[in-house]
N, C-alpha and C positions, 0 to 999 in steps of 0.2 A: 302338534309337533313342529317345531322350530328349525327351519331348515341351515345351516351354516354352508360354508364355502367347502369347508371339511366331508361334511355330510353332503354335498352333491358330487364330489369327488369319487365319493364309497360308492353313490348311486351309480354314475357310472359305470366304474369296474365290476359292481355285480351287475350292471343290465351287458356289458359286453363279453363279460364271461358265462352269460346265459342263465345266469343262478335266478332260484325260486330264491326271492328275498325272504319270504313266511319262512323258507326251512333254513333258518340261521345253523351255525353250529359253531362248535365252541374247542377252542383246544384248549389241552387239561395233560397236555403232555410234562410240565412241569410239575403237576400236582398229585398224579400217581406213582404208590408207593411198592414198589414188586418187592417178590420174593426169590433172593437168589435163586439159580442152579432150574428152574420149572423151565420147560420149554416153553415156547410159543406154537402153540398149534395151530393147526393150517385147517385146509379144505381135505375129508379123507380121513385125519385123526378121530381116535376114539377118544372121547371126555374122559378123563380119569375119576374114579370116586373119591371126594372129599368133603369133610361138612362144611357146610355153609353157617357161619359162627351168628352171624347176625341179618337177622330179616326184622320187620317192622309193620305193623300192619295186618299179620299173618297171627292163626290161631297157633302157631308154633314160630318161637324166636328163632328156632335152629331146626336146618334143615341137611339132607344129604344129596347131593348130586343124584345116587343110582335112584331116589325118588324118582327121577324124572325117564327111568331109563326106556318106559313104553309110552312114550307120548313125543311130543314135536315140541322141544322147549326151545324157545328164542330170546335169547339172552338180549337184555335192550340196556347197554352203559347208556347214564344221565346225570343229567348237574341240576341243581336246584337254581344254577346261572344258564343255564344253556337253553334259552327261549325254543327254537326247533324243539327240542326233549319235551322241555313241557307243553308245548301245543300238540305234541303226539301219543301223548299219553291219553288224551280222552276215547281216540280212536284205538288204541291198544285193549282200552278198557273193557271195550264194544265188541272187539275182537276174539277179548276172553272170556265172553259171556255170550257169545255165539258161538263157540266151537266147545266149550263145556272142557270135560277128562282129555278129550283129546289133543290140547294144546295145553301150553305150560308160560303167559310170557311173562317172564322175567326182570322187572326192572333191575339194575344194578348201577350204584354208585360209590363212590369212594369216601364221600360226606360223612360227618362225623352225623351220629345216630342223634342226638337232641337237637340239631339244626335242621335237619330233615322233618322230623317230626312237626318242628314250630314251622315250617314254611308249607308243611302239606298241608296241615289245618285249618290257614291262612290264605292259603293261593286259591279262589275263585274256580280256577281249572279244574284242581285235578280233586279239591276237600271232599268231594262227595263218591271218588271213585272206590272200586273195594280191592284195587291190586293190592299187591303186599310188595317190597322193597327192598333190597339186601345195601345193608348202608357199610361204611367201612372196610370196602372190600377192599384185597389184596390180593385175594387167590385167583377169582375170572380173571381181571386184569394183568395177569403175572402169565395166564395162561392163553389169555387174548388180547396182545400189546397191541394198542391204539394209540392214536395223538388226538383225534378230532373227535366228537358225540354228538350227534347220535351216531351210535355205531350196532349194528345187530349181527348177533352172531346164531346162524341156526344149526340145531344140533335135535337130527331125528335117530330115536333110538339109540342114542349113546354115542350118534358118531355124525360129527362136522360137516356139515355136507354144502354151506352158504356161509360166507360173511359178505355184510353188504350195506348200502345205505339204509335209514326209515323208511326209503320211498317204496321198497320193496314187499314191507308186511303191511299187506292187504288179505282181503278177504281171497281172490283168486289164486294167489301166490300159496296162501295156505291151503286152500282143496288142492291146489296140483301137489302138492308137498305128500298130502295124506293121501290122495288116490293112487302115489307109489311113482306118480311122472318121473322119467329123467330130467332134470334140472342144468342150468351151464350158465348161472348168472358171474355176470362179473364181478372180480374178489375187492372188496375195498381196503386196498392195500395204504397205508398213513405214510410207511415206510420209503421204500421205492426214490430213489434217485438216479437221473441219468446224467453220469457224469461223461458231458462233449468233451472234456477237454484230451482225456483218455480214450475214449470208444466212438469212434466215428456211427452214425444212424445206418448208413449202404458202405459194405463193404465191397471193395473190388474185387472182379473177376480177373484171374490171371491169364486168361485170356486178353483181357481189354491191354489197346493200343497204350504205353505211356507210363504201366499200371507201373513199373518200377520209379518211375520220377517221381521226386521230394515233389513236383510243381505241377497240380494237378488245378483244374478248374471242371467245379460242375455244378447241374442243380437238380434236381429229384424229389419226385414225391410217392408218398407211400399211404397205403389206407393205416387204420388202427393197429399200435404195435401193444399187444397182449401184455396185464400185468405192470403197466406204468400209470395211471390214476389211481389216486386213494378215491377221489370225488370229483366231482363239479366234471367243467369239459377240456380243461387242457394238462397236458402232465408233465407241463414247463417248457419252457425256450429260453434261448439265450446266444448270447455271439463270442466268440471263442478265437482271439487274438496270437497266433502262433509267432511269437518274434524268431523263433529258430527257422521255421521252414520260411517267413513271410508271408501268411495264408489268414486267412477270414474265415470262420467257417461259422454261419449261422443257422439257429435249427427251431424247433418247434415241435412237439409230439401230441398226438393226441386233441389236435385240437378243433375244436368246429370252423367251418370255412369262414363263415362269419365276424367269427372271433378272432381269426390269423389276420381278416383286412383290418379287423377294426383297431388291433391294437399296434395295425404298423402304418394304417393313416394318422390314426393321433399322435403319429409324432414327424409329420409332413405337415400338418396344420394348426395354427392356431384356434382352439374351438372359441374364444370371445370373436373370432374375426368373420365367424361364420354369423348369417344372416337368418337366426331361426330365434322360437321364444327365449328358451332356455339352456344354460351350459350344459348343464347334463343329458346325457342320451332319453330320445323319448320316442314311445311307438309309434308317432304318424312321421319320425323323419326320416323312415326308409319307403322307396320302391322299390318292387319288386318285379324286376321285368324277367321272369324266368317262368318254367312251366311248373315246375313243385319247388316252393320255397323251402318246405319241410326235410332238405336232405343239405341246406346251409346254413338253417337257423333252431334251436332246439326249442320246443313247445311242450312244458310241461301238464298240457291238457292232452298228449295223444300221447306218451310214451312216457318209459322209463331211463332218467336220464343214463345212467350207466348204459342201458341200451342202444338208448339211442346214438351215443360218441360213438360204443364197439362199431356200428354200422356207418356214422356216416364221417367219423375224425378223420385229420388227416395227419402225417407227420410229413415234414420238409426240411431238408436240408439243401444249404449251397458252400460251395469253397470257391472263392476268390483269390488269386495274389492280391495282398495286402499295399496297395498304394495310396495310402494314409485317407480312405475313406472314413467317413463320422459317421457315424448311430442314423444319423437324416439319412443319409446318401445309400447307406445298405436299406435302409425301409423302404424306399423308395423302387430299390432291385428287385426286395422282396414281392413290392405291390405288382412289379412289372411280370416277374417271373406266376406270379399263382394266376393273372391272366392268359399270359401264356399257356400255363402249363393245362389248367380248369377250362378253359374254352368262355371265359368271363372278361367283361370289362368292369369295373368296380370304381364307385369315384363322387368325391362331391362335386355337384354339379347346380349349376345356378336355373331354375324354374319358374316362371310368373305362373302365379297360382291366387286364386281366392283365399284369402286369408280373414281370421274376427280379431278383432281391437277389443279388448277391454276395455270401457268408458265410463266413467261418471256421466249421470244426468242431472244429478243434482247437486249444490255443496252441501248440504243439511248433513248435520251429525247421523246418518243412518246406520255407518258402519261399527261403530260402537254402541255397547250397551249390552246386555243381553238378551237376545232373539227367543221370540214366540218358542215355545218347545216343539215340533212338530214328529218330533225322531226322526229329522232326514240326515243330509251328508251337513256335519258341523265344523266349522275352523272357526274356533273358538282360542283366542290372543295367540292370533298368527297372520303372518304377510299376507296381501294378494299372490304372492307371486307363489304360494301354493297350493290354491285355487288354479291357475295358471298352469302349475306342473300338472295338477289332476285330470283337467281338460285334454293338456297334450300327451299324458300317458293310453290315450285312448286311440288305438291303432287308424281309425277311420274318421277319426276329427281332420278337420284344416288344422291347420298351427292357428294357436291364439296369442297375442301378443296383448301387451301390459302397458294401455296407454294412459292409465289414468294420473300417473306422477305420485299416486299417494303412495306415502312410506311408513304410515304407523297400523300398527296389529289391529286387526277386526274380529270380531265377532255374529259370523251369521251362519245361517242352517238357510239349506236347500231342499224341500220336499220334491225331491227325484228318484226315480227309481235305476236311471241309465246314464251316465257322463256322456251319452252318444247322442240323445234327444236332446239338442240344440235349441230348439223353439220351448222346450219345459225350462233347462236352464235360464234361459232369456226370460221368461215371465214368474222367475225364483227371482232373478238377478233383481229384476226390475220393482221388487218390493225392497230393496237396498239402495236407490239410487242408481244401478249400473243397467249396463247394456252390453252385448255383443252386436260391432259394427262390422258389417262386410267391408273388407277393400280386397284390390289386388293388388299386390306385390311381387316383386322378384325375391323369392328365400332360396336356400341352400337345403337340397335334400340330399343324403346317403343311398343314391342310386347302384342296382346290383341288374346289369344287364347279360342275358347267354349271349356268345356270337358263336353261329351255326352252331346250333343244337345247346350249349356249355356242354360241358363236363364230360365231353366226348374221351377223354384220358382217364378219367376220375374213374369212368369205368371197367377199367383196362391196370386199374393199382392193385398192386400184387397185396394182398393182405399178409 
């Protein structure tokens, strides 16, 4: 894969908005086709009986809803475009071939029935799984309005009791389901807008000194406000220019703390001016000087994302008199106030650190041609400089920098088992002509430091 300037931009914004890149998803808000006058049902509603006109795949073309009305059916919208969907469908398959009569899942799309067909036949993933399909739909979708897929809506015994991300149908999700648990996962709402310009985030006490002045200045933070994410970890920000009162008011909801610095340092710095491999964000260029990193940064190896924002997001708001501050100048307040307020210092900072060089050893055409087959890690007619990226996505590597000046596409395989075993890569590399050289240097790392304790407030946010 090819990386462009465009494409490390994207990397980026999903490494600082915390997204599992594997689980893409896709909107398809333009592409669904409802049926007047049906409700949209919620968490609570009873599924209504209707037939189901077109399935695929199944020993019956047509089916009815109350089919499903003693069993746990989880309804899974997909696109035959929507990469997430289809890598989750092998695991669905898994799912309904371990839990037998007692589960029901459901794929559902809106695709026309002979393009489904030709691409299930086709697609490597899913040709050999035995779900069955409901193509052309009009009716779930009329009755479970979405914008983004994967989307899963679950419905035990006839009645609504989950809509949520894919990350949630798992195996454990479904025993608690059936062994009768209480459930309280969060709703993945598509819809959901908070519009600042109208609704302030904290509203005043009429008690408070002032509270009737047009000219108010404040700043405040709040834990997770219920019901504003569709997905991912923020459920929007933005800054809100009142020319009538003269006021500023900027906000943020829902968002991981990580996430609040990082996307209002990136606009206090120039990232080409920073002193690290690569422009885009990579896991060895944070430290972590705090006691549990896991309540500022989301880690989709211990939780579920939806989870994890309820517990640890944050929302913030500030109001300013407006004295022709710029976009720099409030990021800047912002960065100042979330240490204040978090018990945080946050900040890039300049480090002398052991760093490897990327080197040629030799000029000989090594890097072209095609490589021994080994089945290891292959970049095949692609830069170094994504060899490079892969090294520094590895949270416990040094930064690797790209000395070697060459700029045309290579072709080599690595038999390795870990990006982290340095001394393995180094005698891969060195059947290429290359090396990793030690130096030290001073680079720039994205340092997150507590002062007395952090987040001594953090704990003290009213939910």
């Amino acid at each position: 894969m090819k990386y462009t300037r465009q494409l490390y931009f994207l990397l980026l914004l999903l490494f600082i908005n915390g997204i599992n890149i594997q689980a893409q998803t896709l909107d398809v808000s333009d592409k669904i086709k409802l049926i007047p006058n049906l409700p949209d049902l919620k968490v609570g509603d009873q599924l209504p009986d209707f037939i189901i006109p077109k399935i695929i795949r199944s020993s019956r073309e047509q089916a009815n809803t109350a089919d499903f009305k003693d069993q746990l059916l989880i309804i899974d919208f997909w696109s035959i475009y929507c990469t997430g969907c289809i890598e989750a469908l092998p695991k669905m398959d898994s799912l309904q071939k371990q839990f037998g009569n007692q589960l029901k899942i459901l794929p559902v799309t809106f695709e026309a029935k002979e393009l489904v067909e030709n691409f299930w036949k086709k697609n490597k993933y899913i040709q050999n799984l035995s779900l069955p399909s409901v193509v052309e739909d009009q009716y779930f979708s009329s009755y479970f309005r979405h914008k983004s897929i994967p989307h899963e809506v679950w419905i035990n015994k006839g009645k609504v009791i989950a809509i949520t991300t894919a990350q949630y149908v798992d195996e454990s999700n479904i025993k608690k389901v059936l062994s009768g648990a209480e459930i309280n996962w969060p709703v993945k709402n598509d819809f959901y807008k908070f519009d600042a310009t109208k609704w302030p985030l904290f509203m005043l006490n009429e008690d408070q000194v002032g509270a009737s002045s047009p000219i108010l200045q404040y700043t405040a933070i709040r834990g997770y406000k219920e019901g504003v994410n569709s997905e991912g970890l923020s459920g929007g920000s933005g800054i809100v220019r009142n020319e009538k009162n003269k006021t500023i008011r900027t906000f943020f909801l829902n968002q991981s703390i990580y996430s609040a610095y990082s996307v209002n340092w990136n606009k206090l710095i120039s990232l080409k001016d920073l002193i690290k491999p690569v422009l885009s964000a990579t896991a060895n260029q944070f430290l972590w000087e705090v006691t549990d990193r896991s309540r500022y940064v989301y880690d989709h190896k211990k939780a579920y994302q939806a989870e994890w924002i309820r517990k640890n997001g944050i929302c913030f708001e500030s109001l300013t008199p407006d004295t022709g501050q710029t976009d720099v100048q409030i990021a800047a307040s912002v960065v100042r106030d979330l240490d204040r307020l978090l018990g945080l210092r946050v900040r890039w900072e300049k480090r002398k650190e052991k760093v490897l060089v990327l080197i040629r050893t030799t000029k000989e055409g090594k890097l072209k041609g095609k490589p021994p087959v080994i089945k290891g890690q292959r970049f095949k007619d692609e830069p170094l400089s994504q060899l490079i990226y892969t090294i520094n996505q590895q949270e416990g590597n040094p930064y690797v920098f790209d000395g070697t000046g060459y700029k045309e596409l290579v072709d080599i395989e690595l038999n390795i088992t870990s990006w982290t075993d340095i001394p393995s890569i180094r005698k891969e590399l060195n059947r290429y002509g290359l090396d990793l050289k030690e130096e030290e240097r001073e680079v720039h790392k994205f340092v997150f430091s507590e002062v007395n304790g952090g987040l001594f407030i953090r704990d003290q946010i009213t939910k």
